[in-house]
matplotlib code that plots the C-alpha trace (Angstrom):
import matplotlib.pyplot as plt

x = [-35.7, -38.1, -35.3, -32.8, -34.5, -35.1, -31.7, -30.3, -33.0, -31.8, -27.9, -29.2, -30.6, -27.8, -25.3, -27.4, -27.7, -23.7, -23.4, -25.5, -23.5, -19.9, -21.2, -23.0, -19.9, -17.3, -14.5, -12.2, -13.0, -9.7, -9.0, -5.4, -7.0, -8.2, -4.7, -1.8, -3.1, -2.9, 0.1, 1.2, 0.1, 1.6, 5.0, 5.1, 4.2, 7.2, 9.2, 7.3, 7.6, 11.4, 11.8, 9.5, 11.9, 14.9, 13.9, 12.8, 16.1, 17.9, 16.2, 18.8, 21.5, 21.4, 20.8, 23.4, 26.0, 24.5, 25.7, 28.5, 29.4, 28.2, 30.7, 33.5, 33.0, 32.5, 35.3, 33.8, 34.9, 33.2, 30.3, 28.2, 25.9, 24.5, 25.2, 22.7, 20.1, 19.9, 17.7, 14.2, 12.5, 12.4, 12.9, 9.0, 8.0, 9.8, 8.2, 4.8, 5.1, 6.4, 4.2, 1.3, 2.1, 2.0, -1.3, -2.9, -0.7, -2.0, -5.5, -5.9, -4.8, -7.4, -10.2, -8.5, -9.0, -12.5, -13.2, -11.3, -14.5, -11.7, -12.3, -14.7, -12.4, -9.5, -10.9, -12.1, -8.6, -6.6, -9.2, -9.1, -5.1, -5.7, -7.9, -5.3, -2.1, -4.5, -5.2, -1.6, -0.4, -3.3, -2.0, 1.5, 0.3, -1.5, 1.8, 3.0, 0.5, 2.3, 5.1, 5.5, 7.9, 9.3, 8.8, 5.4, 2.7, 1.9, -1.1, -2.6, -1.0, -2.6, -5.9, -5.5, -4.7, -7.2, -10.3, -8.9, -8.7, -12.6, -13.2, -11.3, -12.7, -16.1, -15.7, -13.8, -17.1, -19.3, -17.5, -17.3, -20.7, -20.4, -23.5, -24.5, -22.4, -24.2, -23.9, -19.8, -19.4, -21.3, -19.2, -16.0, -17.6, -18.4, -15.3, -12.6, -12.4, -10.9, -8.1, -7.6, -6.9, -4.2, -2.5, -2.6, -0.8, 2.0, 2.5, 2.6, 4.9, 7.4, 7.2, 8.8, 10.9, 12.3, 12.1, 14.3, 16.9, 16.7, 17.3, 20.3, 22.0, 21.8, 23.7, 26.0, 26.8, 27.3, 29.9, 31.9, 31.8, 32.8, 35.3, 37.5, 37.5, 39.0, 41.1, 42.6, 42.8, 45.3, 49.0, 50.3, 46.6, 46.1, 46.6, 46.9, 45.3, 42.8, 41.7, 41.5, 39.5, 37.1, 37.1, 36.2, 33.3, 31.9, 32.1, 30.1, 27.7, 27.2, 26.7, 23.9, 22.1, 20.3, 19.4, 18.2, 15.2, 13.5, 14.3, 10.7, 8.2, 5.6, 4.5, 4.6, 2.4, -0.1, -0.5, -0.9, -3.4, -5.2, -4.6, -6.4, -9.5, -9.5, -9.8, -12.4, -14.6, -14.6, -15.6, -18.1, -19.3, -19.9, -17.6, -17.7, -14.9, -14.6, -13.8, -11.6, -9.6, -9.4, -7.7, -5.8, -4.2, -3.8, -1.9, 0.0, 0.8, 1.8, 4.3, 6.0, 6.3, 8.1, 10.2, 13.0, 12.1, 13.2, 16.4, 17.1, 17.1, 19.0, 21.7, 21.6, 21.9, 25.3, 26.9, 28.0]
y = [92.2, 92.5, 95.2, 92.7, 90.1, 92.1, 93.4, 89.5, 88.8, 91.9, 90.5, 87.1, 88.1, 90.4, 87.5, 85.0, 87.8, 88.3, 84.8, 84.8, 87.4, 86.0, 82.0, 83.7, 86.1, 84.7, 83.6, 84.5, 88.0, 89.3, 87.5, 86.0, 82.7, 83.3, 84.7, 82.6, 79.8, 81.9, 83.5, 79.7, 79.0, 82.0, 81.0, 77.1, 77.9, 80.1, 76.9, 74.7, 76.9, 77.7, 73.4, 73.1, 75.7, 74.0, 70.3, 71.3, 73.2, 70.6, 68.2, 68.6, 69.5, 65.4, 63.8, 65.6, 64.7, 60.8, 61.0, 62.3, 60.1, 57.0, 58.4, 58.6, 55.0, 53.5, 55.3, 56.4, 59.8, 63.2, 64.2, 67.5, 67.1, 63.2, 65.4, 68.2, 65.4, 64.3, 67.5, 66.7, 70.3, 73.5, 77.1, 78.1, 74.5, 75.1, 78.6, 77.2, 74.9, 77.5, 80.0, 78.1, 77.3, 81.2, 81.6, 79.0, 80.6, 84.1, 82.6, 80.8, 83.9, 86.0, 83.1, 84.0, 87.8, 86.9, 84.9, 87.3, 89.5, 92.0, 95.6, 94.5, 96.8, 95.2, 91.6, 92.9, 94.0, 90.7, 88.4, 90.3, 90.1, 86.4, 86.5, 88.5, 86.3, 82.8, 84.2, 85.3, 81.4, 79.8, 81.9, 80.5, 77.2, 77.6, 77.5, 74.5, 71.9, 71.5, 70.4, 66.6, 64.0, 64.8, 63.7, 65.6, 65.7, 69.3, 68.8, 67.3, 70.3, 73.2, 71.3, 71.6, 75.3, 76.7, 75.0, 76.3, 79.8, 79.6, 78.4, 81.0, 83.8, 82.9, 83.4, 86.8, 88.1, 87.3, 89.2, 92.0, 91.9, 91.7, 88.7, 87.7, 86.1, 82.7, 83.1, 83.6, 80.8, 78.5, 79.5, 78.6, 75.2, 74.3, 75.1, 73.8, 70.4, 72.4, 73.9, 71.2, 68.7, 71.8, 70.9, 67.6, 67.3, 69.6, 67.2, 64.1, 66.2, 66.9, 63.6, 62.9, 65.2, 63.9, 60.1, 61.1, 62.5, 59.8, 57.3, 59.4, 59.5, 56.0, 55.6, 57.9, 56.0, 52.6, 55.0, 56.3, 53.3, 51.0, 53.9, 53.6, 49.9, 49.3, 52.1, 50.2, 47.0, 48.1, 47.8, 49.8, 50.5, 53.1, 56.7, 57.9, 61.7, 59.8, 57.7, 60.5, 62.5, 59.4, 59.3, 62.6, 62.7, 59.3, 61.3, 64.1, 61.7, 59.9, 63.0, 64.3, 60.8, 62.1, 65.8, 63.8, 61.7, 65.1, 67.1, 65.6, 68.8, 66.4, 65.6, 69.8, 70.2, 67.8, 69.4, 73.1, 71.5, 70.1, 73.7, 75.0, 72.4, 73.2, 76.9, 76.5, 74.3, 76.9, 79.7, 77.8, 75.2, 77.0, 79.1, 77.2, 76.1, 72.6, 74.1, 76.7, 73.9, 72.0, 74.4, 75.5, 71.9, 71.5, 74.8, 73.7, 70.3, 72.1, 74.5, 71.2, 69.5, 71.7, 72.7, 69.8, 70.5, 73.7, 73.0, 70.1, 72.0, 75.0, 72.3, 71.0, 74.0, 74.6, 70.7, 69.8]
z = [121.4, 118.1, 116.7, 117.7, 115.6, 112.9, 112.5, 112.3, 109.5, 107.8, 108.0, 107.3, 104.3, 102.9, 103.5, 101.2, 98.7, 98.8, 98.8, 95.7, 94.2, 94.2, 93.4, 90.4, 89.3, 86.7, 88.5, 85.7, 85.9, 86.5, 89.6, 90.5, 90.4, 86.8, 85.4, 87.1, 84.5, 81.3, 82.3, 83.0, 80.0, 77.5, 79.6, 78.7, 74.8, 74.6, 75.8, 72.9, 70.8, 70.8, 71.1, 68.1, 66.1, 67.6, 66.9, 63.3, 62.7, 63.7, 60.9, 58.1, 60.4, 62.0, 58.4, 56.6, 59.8, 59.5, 55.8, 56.3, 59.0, 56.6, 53.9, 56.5, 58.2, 54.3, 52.9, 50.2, 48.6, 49.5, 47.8, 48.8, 46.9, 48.7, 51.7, 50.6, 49.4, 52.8, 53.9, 54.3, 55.5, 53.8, 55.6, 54.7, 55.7, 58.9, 59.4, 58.7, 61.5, 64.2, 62.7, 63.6, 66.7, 67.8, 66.2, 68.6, 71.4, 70.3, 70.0, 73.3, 74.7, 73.4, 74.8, 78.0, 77.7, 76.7, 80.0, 81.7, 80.3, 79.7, 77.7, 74.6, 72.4, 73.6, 73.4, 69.9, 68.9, 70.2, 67.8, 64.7, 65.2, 65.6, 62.8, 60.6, 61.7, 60.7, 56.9, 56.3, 57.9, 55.9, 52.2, 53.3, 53.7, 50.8, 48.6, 50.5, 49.5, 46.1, 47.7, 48.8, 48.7, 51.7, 55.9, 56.5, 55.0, 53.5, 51.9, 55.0, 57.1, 55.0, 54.8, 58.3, 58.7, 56.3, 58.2, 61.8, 60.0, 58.4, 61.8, 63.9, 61.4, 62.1, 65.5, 65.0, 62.7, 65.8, 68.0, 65.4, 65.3, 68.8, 68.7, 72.0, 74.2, 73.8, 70.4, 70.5, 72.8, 70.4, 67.7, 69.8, 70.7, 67.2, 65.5, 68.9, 67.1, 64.1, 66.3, 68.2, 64.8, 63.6, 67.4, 67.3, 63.7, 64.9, 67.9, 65.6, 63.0, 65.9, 66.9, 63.6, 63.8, 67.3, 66.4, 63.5, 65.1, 67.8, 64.8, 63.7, 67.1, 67.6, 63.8, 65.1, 68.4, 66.4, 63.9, 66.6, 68.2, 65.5, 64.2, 67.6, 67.5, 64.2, 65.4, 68.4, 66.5, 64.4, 64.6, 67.8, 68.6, 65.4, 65.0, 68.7, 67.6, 65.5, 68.4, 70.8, 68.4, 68.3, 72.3, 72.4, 69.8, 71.3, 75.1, 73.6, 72.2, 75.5, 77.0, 75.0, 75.5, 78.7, 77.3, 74.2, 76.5, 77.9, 74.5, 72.9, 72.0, 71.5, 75.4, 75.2, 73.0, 74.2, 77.5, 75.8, 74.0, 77.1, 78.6, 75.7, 75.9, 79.9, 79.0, 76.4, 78.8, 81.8, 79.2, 76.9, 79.6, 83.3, 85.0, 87.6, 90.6, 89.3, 85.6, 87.3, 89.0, 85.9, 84.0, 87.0, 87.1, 83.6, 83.5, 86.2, 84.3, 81.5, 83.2, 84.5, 81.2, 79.3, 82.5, 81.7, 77.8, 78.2, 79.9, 77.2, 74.3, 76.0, 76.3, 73.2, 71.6, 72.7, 72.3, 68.7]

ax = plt.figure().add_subplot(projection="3d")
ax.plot(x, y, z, "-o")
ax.set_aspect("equal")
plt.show()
């Protein structure tokens, strides 16, 4: 009887101590749990990222067809060159932008390896890539704050860029130095509001970007629709091929409409960015199962807001 008893106390007392053991361990240590998020994550900022290059691109491509259309409708005679004037971003203002984007992709990535409490070399490696990829995007835009005038505001954006780098390369040194890991996660606290600011004004620029282009297709609408009605009020109802080619341009139009409402990288990017603050909470904060969750559900939020992005500027891509 007294072995009995002392063999339950013995299992008793191994169970708390196991107990103990996985409430204290990170969660994110490599477990499924810890890496369906990130991978969520790295998935959906391929999606923003390709909208954010797509709705950019698409800047001077919609103005120069809204002045062209205005020329057309006004019947004035062709000039390139009021065409040309029309474009309001530049290929290395573009590339900034995208560029940019990546970086804070690449570097929430590494903050996931580093909760992850992957290989130090490895987590070592992915920051100082970070670290390299911030300097060369903060030289670039460097050469862009000269430039204004135009929709966004460059200054503002490079300001922007070079203290998220200062920041991010602080944080790179302390893992160089490889501090303590108190010290790390202070240096990711004090300088998130940094890279948080640089998301945030590339969400606001895109929103531009995508109000724009809203504006234009609505110009276009009230062309093509005002085109085929002086069309049939004419003699004999007007040019018959000139009036199908105007019912076919206002079809395509109409079509579009509906990709148009879910093409807007700006919802995107605010949910990467709370994906991001999630991620930084659970590795800065306390690993605990309520931070786990919350960045599991944010995760989760952001794979299902770029899910009809994704499939609206897929579409888009291949309509005139």
């Amino acid at each position: 009887m007294n072995h009995s008893r002392h063999r339950n106390s013995v299992l008793k007392s191994c169970a708390a101590v196991l107990l103990v053991l996985v409430l204290s361990f990170p969660a994110g240590c490599g477990n499924d749990d810890f890496q369906r998020p990130i991978q969520q994550f790295q998935s959906a900022s391929v999606v923003v990222i390709d909208a954010a290059r797509q709705s950019l691109q698409q800047m001077n491509d919609v103005e120069e067809k809204s002045g062209l259309d205005r020329q057309i409708f006004e019947a004035e005679a062709f000039d390139e060159s009021k065409i040309k004037a029309k474009d309001v971003i530049s290929a290395d203002e573009l590339n900034a932008r995208v560029n940019a984007l990546d970086q804070l992709t690449r570097y929430t990535s590494a903050l996931a390896d580093l909760a992850a409490l992957k290989a130090p070399a490895q987590v070592t490696q992915k920051f100082q890539d970070v670290g390299s990829g911030f300097n060369t995007l903060s030289q670039d835009a460097a050469k862009l704050a000269g430039a204004s005038g135009g929709v966004f505001d460059n200054p503002k954006f490079s300001g922007a860029v070079q203290v998220a780098a200062v920041g991010i390369g602080a944080i790179v040194r302390a893992i160089e130095e490889r501090k303590a890991r108190r010290e790390i996660e202070k240096e990711i606290r004090d300088h998130d509001a940094d890279v948080n600011t640089l998301i945030k004004l590339i969400g606001d620029e895109l929103e531009i970007a995508y109000q724009r282009r809203k504006q234009a297709e609505s110009e276009e609408g009230v062309f093509l629709t005002n085109s085929l009605k002086l069309e049939i009020a004419k003699p004999k109802r007007g040019d018959t091929v000139l009036r199908m080619l105007l019912g076919d341009r206002l079809r395509e139009w109409r079509n579009r409409q509906p990709l148009l409402a879910n093409a807007d990288p700006k919802p995107g990017v605010d949910a990467m960015q709370k994906t991001h603050q999630a991620l930084v909470t659970y590795l800065t904060a306390d690993k605990s199962p309520k931070n786990l969750s919350e960045l599991l559900a944010a995760a989760e939020s952001f794979a299902d807001r770029v899910q009809p992005l994704g499939q609206a500027i897929a579409a888009l891509i291949g309509k005139p």
